[in-house]
N, C-alpha and C positions, 0 to 999 in steps of 0.2 A: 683721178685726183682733181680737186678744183684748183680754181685760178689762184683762190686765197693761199689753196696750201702749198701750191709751189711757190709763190711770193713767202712763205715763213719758211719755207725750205731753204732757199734760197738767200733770204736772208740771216739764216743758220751762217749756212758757206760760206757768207763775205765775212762774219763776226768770226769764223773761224779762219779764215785768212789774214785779216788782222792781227788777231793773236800771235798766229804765228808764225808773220812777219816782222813787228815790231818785237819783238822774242827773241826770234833768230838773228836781227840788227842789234839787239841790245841797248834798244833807243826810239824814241816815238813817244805819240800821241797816243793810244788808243782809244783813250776815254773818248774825247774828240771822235773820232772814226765810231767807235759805236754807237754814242748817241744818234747818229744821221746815217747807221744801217737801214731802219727800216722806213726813214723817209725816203731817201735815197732809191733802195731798191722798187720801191713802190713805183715814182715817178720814172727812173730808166726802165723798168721791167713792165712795169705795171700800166701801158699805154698811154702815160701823160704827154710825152712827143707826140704817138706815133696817132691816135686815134680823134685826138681836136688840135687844131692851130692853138695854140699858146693865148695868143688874143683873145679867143673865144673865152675863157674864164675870165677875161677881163684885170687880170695882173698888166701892172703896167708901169714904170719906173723909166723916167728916160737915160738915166745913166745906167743902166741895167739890159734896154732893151736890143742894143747892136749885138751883146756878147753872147744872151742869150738866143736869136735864133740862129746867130752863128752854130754855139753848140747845138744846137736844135737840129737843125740844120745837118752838118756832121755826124751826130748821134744817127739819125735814120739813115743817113748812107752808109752808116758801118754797118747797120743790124740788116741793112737787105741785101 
C-alpha cells in the first residue's frame, strides 16, 4: 500500500471516530472536525513535523510561533 493510501485510510478512521463520538455524546461539532480531517491527518501523519523543521517552509507568524514548535516539539516525542 502506498503512503497516499494509508493517509486516506486513515483519514477514513478519524471521520469515522468523530461520527461516532459526537453520536454517542449527542453533542458536537462534527462538521468542524471533518472539514480539517484530511488536513490534519496529512500534517500529523503525513511527515510535516517529523521530516523538515517547521521553518524550513518558511510559515512564520510571531504570535503563533512559541505554540507551534512547542506542539512540534511534543508531537515527535510521542510518536518515537
Amino acid at each position: 500500500m502506498h503512503d497516499i493510501e494509508k493517509l486516506i485510510n486513515l483519514a477514513k478512521l478519524v471521520r469515522y471516530f468523530i461520527i461516532s463520538s459526537t453520536t454517542t455524546a449527542g453533542s458536537g461539532h462534527p462538521t468542524s472536525s471533518l472539514s480539517a480531517t484530511d488536513l490534519m491527518t496529512a500534517l500529523l501523519f503525513g511527515g510535516f513535523f517529523r521530516t523538515r523543521h517547521r521553518k524550513d517552509y518558511d510559515i512564520h507568524h510571531e504570535l503563533t510561533d512559541k505554540g507551534i514548535d512547542k506542539f512540534s516539539s511534543d508531537w515527535n516525542a510521542l510518536i518515537q
